[in-house]
N, C-alpha and C positions, 0 to 999 in steps of 0.2 A: 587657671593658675592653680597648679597643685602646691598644699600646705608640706613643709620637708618635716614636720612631726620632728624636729629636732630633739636628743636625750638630752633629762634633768641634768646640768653639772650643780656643781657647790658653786658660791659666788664666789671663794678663792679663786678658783679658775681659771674666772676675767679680772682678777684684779689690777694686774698689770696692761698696758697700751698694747705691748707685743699678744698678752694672751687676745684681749679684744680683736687684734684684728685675726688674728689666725681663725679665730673663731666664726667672726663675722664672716670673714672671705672663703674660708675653708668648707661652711655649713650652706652660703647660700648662692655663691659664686658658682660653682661647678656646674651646674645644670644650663648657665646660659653661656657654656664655650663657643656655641658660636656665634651669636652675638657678637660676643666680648671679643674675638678673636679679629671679627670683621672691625668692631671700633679701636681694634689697637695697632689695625695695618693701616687705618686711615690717618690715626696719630704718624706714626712714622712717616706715612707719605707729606702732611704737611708739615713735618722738621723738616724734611730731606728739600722740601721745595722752598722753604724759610732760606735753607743753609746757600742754598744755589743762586737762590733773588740776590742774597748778599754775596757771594762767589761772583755774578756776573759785570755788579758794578763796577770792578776791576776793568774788564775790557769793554765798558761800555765809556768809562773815562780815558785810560791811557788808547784805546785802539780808534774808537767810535767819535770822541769830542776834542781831544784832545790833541790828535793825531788825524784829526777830520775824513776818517775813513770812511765812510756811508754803507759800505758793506757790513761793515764788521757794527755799525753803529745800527743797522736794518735787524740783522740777524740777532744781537742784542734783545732789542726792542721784541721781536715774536718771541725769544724764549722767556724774558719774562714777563709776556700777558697768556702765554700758554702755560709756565708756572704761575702765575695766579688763578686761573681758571683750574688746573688742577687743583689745585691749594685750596677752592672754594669748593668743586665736590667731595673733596676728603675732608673740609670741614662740617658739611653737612652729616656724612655717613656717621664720622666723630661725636659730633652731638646726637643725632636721634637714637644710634643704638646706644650708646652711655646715658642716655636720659632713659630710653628704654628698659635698661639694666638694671638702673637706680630702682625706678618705680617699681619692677615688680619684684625687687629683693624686698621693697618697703613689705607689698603688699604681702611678699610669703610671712615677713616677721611678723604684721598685724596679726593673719591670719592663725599663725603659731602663739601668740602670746593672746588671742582670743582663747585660744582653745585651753591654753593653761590655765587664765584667770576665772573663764565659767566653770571651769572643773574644780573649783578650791571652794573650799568648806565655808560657814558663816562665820569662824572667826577669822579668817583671811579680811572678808570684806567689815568687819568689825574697827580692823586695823588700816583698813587702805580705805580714803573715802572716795566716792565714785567719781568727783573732779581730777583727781590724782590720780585716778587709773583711765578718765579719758582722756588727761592729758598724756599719756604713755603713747596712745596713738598717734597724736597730732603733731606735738610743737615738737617732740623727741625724737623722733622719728623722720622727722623732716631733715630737724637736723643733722640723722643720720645719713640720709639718703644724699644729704650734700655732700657728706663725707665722703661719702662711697666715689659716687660722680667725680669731686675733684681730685681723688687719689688716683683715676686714670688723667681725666683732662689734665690735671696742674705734673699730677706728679710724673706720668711717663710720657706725654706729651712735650712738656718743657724740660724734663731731663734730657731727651733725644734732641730737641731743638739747642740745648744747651752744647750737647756734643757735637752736633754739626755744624755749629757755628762756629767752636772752639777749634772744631778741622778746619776751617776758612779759614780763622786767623792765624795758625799755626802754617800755612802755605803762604798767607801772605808775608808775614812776619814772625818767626819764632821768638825773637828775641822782644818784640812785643808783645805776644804773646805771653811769655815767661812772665814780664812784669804785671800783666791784666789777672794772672792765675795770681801773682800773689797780695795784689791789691784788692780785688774783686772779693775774696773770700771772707774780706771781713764784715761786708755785706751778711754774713751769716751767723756771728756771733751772741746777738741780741735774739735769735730767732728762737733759742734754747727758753728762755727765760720769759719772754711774750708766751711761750705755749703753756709755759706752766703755771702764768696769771690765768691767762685762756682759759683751761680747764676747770680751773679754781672757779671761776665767776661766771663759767658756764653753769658750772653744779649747783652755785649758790642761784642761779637766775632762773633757774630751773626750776628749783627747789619752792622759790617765792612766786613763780606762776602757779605752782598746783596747789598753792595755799591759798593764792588769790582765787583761781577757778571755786577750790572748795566752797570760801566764804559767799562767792558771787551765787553756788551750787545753791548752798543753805536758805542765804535771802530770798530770792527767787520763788523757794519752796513753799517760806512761808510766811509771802507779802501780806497776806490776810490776816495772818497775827499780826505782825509787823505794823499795819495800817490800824488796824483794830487798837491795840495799845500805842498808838501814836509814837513809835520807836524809830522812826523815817532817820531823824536827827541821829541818831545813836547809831543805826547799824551804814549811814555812810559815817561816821565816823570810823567805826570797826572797818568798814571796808578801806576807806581813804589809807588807811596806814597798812593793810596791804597793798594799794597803789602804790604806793611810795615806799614800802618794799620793793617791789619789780622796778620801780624807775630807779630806785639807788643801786640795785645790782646791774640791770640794764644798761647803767650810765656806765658802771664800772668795768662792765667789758665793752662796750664802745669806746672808751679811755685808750684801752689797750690794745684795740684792733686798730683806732687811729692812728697812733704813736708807733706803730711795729711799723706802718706801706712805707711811710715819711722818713723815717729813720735809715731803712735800709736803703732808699733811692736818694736821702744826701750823699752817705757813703759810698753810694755806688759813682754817681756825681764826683764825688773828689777823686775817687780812684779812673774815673775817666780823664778828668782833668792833667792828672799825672800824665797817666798813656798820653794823651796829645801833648805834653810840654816835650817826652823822650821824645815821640813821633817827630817832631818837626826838627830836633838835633839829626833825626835818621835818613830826613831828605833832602836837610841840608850839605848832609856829608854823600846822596846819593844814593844811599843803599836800602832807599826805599822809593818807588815811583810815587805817583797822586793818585794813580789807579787805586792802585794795593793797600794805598793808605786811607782809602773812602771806602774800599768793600771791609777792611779789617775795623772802621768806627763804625761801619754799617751793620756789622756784626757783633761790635761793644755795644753800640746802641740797643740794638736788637736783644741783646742776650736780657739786658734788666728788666724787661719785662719776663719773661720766664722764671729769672732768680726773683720777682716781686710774684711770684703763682707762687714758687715753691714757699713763700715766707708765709703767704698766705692760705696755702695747703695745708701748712702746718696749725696754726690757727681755727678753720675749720673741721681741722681733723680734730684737734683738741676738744672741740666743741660737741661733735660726733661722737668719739670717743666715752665724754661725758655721759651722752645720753644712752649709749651703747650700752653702760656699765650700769645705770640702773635700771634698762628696758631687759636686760639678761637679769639680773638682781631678782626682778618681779619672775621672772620667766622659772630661774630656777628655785625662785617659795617654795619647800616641800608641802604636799599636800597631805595635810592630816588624818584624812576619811579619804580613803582610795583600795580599790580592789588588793585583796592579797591575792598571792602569788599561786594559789589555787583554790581561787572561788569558785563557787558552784553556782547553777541556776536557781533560784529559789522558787518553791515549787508549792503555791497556796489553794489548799481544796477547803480547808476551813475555816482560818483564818485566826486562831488563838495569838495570843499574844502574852509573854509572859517576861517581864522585869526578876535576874534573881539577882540580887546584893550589890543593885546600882549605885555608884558613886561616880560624883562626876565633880572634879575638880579644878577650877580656872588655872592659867597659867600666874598668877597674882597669888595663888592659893588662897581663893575663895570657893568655899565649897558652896557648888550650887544643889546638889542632889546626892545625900548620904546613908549608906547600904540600906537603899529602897526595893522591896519584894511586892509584885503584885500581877495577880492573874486576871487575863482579860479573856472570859471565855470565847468561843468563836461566834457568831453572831449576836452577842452581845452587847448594849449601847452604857460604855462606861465614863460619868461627866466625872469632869477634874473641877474641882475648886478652891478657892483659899484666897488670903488677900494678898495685893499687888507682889512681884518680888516671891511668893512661895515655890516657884520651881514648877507652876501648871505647862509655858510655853516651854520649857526646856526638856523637861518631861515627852511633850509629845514630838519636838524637836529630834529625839532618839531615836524615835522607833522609822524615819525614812533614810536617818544618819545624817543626818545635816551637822551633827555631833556625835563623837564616838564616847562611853563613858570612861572613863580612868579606868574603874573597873566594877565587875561583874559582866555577865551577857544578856541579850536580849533573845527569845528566842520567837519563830512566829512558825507554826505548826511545828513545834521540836528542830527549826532549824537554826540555827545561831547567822543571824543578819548581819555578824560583821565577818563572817566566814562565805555568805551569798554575793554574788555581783549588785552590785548599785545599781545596774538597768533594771535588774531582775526585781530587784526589791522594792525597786519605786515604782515600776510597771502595775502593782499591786494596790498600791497607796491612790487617793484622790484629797486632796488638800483646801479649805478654802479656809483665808485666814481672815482679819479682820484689815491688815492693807492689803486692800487689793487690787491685783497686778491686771490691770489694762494696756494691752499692746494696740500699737499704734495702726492699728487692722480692721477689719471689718468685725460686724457685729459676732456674723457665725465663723469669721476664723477664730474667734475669740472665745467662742462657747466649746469649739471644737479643737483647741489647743491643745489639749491633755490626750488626744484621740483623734487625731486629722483624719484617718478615715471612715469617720462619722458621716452617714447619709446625711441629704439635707431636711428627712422625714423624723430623724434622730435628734437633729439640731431644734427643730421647732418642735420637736417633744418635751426635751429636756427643757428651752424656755418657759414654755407653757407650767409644766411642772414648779420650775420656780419662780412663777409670777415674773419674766419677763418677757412674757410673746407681747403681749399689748402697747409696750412703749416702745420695744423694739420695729413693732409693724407701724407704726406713727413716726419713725424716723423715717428722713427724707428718700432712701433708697432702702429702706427697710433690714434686710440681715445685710447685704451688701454695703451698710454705710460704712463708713470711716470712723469708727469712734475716737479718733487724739492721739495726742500725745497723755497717756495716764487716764483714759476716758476723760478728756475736758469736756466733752460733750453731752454727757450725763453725770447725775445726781450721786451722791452717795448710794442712797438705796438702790439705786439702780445698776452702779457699780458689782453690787454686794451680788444681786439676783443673775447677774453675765456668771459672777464666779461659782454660785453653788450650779449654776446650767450648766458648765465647764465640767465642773464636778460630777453633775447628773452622769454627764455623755461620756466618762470618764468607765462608767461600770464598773469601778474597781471595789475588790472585798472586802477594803480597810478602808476607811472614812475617816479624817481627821479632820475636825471643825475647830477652828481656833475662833471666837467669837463670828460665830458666822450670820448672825443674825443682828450684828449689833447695830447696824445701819439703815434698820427697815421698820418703815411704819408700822401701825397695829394690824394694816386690813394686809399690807404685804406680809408680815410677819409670819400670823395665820396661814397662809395659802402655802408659802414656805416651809412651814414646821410641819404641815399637813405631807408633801411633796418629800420632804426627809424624811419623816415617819416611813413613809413608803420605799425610799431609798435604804435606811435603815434597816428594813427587815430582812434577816437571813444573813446579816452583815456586820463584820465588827467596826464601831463607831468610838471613836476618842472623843468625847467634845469639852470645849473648854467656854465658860459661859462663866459673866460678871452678871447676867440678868439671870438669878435664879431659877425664873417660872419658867425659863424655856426648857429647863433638864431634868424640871421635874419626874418626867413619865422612864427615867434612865434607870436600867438595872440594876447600878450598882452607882454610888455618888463617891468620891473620893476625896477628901477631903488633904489638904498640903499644908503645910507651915515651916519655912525655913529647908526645904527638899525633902521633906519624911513627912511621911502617910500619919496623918492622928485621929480621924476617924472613916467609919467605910461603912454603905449601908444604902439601903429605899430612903425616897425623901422622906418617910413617914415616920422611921426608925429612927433617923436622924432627927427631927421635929422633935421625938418624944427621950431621946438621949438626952437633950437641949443642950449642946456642948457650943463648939465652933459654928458647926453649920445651921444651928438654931439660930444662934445671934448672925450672923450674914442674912439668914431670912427676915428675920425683924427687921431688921435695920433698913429692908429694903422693902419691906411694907410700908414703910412711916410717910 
């Protein structure tokens, strides 16, 4: 299944029903014309064989039963169990390639609004939490997929069944006919106003699953707080009244999808009622047979079921629609840090890195980092420090672009990174932060993530290196095992030594350590800092460390307060300044 890489619009675009579908059907429909063409010759064949079952009743009454012809009641009898049997492989083709259809428009949009949401920046996911973007997959998207589905099944299926019915009863009867057309239709006037509750309490129900998912996301995450301060009591409470969100909007459009099927089949009920009160004035006066007047109810009958699809088409489409608009909504987020429009390869022999007159300011206007200048020479290992909140992670956040600054540039060997490609640039970079990120994979896809075509002589180098061969060769299938969901399987520390081995295997010239150490025992530690040291050399190093003693041996120490640099220097310079960075080292003597 190929992804259609459909173009960003603006969320005006779909904001109306009519733009939604042009867009849905216009973007992902074309591709399976034939398909769709085979499910739509299959619809017509069972209207056409619907319209005829109830056509035949006619002379199966006055020719066949009533007129005790045996022939005419024989021939009868085969055409309509060979129109059923037709009726029954054109309902088969009708459903599997319409279910066909459905599924894999689902699957293109997932695949297309995968590919938008991993390409958006960290304040993207700042603002969307990750229960709310995988509810975009599931419950929304389903509900599209019904859309999709029932707008052939309901809407061209029983529109056609509709008209060939209404040809039957216009040959049986016009003049009953006349009154069923204008009786009948008011069957549809409630159907305006159900759709637009529909939508309304789709959105609202929607809205309070991906609050619930979130909270469910959170607890979950972190039972062992939760358990630890005996907060059990508390967060089902918090959760409970998001349950009870979703079941009060849930109720509220079950309310209304009740109240629409019922509504419109009393109606339809009284207006048949009618029809048979005229009907039997028309065969009493003759001018109507029992035949004509059993295939023409056979045909009022018939038809409410088709007008109870379209009322409920409407309904489901509502609901589709709904989710349509905010699965395109997420689709079209501009993405903040993305290639301009003539990026270059970025092209690193040495590896310099130089900050001029950065500033970086939130959308809240909070300034996190203001007109900051600072030179990172090219193999040089330069720590960041300061207390919590000083602009250390946002700082080195910059330089892969995971943020772009308000202003100033970044340059890395004289080239400006936000003028380079993002492959190019991160191609370069090796990251190990202090969450670290365990895919649900094997040991060594796991070290060889950043670098899949890493040997497997590479792979258990780099372990080794950072003190993870030995726990790793004690797991039950060794690199081959499965480490979890999040490594469940291992320790923190052990976590920690997957990601700098990542890192290792990684050979890249820039090195960003965002507390990469801070999960490792004293004797792992050691083996570790020995292991970077080595990695380190020849190589430009960020590192960001709360544990002093690990950066001490760093070229240059940088110290941060509020996003601006206030002191810079050897550990020793620093020590004998006794400013900022004097007092963080005390303080973590004691």
């Amino acid at each position: 299944m190929k992804s259609t890489n459909i173009p960003i619009q603006t969320p005006a675009s779909t904001s109306t029903s009519g733009a939604l579908l042009r867009r849905l059907l216009g973007t992902y429909l074309p591709q399976h014309k034939k398909k769709l063409a085979i499910a739509m010759v299959a619809m017509l064949v069972v209207s056409i064989t619907m319209s005829l079952s109830a056509y035949y009743i006619q002379p199966l009454f006055d020719g066949g039963l009533i007129n005790r012809r045996i022939g005419v009641l024989n021939t009868v009898i085969i055409a309509l169990i060979s129109l059923s049997i037709l009726k029954g492989i054109a309902y088969y083709y009708q459903g599997y390639y319409m279910e066909w259809v459905g599924q894999h428009v689902i699957a293109d949009l997932q695949k297309d609004l995968f590919a938008k949401i991993i390409d958006q920046d960290l304040r993207f996911y700042q603002t969307n939490p990750t229960a709310t973007l995988t509810a975009r997959f599931t419950s929304d998207l389903q509900r599209l997929k019904a859309a999709i589905t029932q707008i052939f099944h309901a809407g061209v299926r029983d529109t056609a069944v509709i008209i060939g019915l209404l040809a039957n009863m216009l040959y049986q009867d016009w003049q009953l006919t006349l009154l069923a057309v204008v009786v009948l239709p008011l069957s549809f006037f409630p159907i305006r106003q159900f759709g637009r509750l529909m939508r309304k309490y789709s959105r609202l129900n929607q809205e309070s699953i991906g609050r619930m998912s979130h909270k469910l996301n959170e607890s979950f995450q972190h039972v062992r707080q939760v358990q630890a301060f005996t907060m059990e009591d508390h967060e089902r409470n918090r959760t409970n009244l998001h349950i009870d969100d979703v079941f009060a909007t849930t109720v509220r459009a079950v309310r209304v999808r009740a109240i629409s099927s019922p509504t419109v089949e009393l109606i339809g009920t009284i207006a048949i009622g009618l029809i048979m009160l005229f009907a039997g004035y028309r065969i009493a006066d003759g001018a109507l047979t029992p035949g004509a007047f059993a295939s023409f109810m056979a045909s009022a009958v018939i038809i409410i079921r088709p007008i109870k699809g379209l009322t409920n088409l409407n309904n489901i489409l509502q609901e589709g629609l709904s989710a349509a608009h905010r699965t395109f909504a997420l689709m079209d987020e501009p993405r903040r840090v993305r290639d301009l429009s003539k990026a270059k390869q970025l092209k690193v022999s040495k590896g310099e890195i130089k900050f001029e007159d950065i500033t970086l300011t939130y959308s809240d206007g909070k300034t996190a980092i203001e007109s900051l200048n600072l030179n990172i020479p090219a193999g040089k290992t330069i720590a960041l420090v300061g207390s919590s909140g000083a602009g250390k992670s946002t700082l080195l956040n910059l330089i892969p672009r995971f943020f772009d600054p308000t202003e100033g540039q970044i340059l890395i060997d004289g080239q400006s990174i936000k003028h380079s490609t993002l492959f190019s640039l991160r191609q370069h970079i090796a990251l190990v932060t202090q969450d670290v990120a365990i895919f649900d994979d094997t040991a060594a896809a796991n070290i060889a993530y950043g670098n899949p075509s890493a040997t497997e002589a590479e792979i258990i180098q780099a372990a080794k290196d950072a003190a993870a061969h030995d726990f790793i060769d004690q797991l039950p299938d060794g690199y081959n095992t499965n480490l979890g969901e999040n490594g469940v399987k291992l320790s923190g520390g052990q976590k920690q030594r997957i990601a700098i081995a990542r890192a290792l295997v990684s050979n890249s010239p820039i090195l960003l350590l965002d507390e990469a150490t801070s999960n490792l025992d004293t004797v792992s530690e050691r083996k570790v800092q020995k292991a970077l040291e080595k990695l380190m050399a020849n190589r430009t190093t960020v590192v960001i460390a709360h544990r002093l003693s690990t950066i001490t041996a760093a070229d240059e120490i940088v110290v941060l307060d509020s996003g601006e640099i206030t002191e810079k220097g050897t550990h020793t310079k620093l020590l004998n300044k006794r400013g900022k960075y004097a007092e963080l080292w005390q303080m973590q003597q004691k």
